[in-house]
C-alpha positions as CSV (number, residue, x, y, z in Angstrom):
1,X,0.0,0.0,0.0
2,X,1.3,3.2,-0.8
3,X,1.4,6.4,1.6
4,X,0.7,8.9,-1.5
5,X,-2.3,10.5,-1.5
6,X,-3.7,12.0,-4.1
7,X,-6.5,14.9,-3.6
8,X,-9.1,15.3,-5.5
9,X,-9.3,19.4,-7.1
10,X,-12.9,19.6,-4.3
11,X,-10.7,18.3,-1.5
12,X,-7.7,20.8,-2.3
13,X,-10.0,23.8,-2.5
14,X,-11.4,22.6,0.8
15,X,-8.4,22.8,2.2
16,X,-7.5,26.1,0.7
17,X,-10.3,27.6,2.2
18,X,-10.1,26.3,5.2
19,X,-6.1,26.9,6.0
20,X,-5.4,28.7,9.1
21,X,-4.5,32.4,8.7
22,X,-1.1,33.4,9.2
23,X,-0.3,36.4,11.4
24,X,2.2,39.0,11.1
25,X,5.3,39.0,13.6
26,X,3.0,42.3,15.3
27,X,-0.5,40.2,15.3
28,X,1.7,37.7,16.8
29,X,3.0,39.8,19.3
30,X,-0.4,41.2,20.3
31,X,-1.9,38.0,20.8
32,X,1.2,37.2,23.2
33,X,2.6,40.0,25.0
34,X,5.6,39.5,26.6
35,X,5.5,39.6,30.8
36,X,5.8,43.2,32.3
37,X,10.2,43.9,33.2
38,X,9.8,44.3,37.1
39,X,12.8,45.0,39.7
40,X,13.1,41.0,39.9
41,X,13.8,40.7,36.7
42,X,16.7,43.4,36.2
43,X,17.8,42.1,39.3
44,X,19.2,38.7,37.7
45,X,20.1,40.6,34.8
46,X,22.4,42.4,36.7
47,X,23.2,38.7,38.5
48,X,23.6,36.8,35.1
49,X,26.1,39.6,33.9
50,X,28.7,39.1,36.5
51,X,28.2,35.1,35.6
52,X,31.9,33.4,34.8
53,X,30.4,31.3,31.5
54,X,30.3,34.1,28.5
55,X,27.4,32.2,26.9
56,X,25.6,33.3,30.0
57,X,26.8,37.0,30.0
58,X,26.1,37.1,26.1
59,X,22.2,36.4,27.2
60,X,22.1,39.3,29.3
61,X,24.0,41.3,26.6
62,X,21.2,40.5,24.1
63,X,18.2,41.1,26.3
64,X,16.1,44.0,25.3
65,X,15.4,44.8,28.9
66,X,19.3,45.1,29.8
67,X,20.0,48.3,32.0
68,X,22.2,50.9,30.2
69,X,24.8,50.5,33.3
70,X,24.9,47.0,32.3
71,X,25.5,48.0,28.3
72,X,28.3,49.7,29.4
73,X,29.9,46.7,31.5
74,X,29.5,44.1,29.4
75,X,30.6,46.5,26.2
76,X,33.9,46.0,27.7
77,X,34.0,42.2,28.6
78,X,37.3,40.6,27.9
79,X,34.9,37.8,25.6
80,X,34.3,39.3,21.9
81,X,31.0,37.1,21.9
82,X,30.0,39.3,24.8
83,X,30.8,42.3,23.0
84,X,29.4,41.4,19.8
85,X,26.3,40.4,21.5
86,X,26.3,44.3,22.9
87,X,27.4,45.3,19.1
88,X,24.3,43.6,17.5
89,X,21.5,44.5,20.2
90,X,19.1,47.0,18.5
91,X,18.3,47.8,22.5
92,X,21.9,49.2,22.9
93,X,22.7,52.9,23.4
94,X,24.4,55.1,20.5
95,X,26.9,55.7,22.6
96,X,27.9,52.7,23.5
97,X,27.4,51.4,19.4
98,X,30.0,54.2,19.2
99,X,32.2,53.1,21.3
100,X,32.1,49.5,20.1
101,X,33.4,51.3,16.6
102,X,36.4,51.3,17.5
103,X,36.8,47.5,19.4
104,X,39.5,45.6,19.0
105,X,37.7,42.6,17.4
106,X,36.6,42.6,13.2
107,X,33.5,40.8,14.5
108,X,32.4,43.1,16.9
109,X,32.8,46.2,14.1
110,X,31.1,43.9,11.6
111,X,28.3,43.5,14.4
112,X,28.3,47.2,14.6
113,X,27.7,48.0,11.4
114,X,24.5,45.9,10.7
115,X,23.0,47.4,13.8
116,X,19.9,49.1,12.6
117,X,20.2,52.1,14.9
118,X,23.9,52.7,14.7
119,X,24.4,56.4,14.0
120,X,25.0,57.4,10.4
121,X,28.6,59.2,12.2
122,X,29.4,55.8,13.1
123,X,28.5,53.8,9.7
124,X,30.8,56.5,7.6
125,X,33.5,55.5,10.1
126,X,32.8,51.9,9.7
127,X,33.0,52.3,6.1
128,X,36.6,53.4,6.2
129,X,37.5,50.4,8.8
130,X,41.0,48.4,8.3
131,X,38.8,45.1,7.7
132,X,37.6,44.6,4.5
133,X,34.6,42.5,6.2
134,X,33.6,45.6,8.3
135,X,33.7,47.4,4.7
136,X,31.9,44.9,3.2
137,X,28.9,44.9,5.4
138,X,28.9,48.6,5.8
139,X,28.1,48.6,2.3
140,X,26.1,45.7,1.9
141,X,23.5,47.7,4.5
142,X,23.5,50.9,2.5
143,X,22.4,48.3,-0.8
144,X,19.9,47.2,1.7
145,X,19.1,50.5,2.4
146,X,18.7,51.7,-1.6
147,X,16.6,48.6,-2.3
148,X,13.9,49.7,0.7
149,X,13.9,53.3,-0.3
150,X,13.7,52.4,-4.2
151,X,10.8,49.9,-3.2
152,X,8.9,52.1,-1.2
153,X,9.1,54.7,-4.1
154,X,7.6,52.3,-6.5
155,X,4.1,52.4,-7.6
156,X,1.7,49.5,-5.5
157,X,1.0,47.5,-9.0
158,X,-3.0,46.7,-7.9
């Protein structure tokens, strides 16, 4: 016996029709809001970032709900993954992106420069950075960027 099934063209347009509508990432979001960010909760934050394993500090450095205090610590942790973590968090202060401009590590730049909120001082640095990685993403953004705008521009085809 054979596990193919074949559909007949009533059953696939039942199935069409009845097919569970897909949210958006927002209607998502709204359906499942995430818990309120109490005292308790920056409280092991600020535990979690003084933790010895870097996978563990990198969590904290990721968190949307990290302190800016915190930002700054963990901006300088001896682990790159740490700072990279701090380099690619949309939730990170400009001053801190800023600072992460000039880190010793091409990763952590390279993290820098896809960061959506990193300031456009900071990107025309980047763009002139001794990697040619950091270069390369710097530039593959602005393309990014170019596409957006030009799509946005166009005409809605109806």
């Amino acid at each position: 016996m054979s596990c193919i099934r074949f559909n007949t063209p009533a059953q696939r347009q039942a199935m069409r029709e009845h097919s569970p509508a897909m949210l958006t990432a927002e209607e998502a979001a709204a359906l499942h809001p995430s818990p309120e960010v109490t005292e308790s909760k920056i409280r092991r934050l600020r535990l979690l970032a003084t933790d010895k394993n870097p996978k563990i500090r990198e969590a904290v450095a990721s968190s949307y709900n990290t302190p800016v205090d915190l930002f700054e610590t963990l901006a300088k942790d001896p682990d790159e993954g740490v700072r990279g973590c701090v380099a690619k968090n949309e939730a990170t202060p400009c001053d801190i992106l800023r600072a992460l401009a000039d880190d010793r590590s091409e990763t952590v730049r390279g993290w820098v420069a896809v960061n959506y909120f990193v300031p456009a001082d900071v990107m025309e640095k980047l763009a002139t950075d001794r990697s040619r990685t950091v270069r390369s993403l710097v530039k593959w953004k602005a393309e990014l960027a170019e596409e957006a705008a030009a799509e946005a521009a166009a005409p809605v085809a109806v």
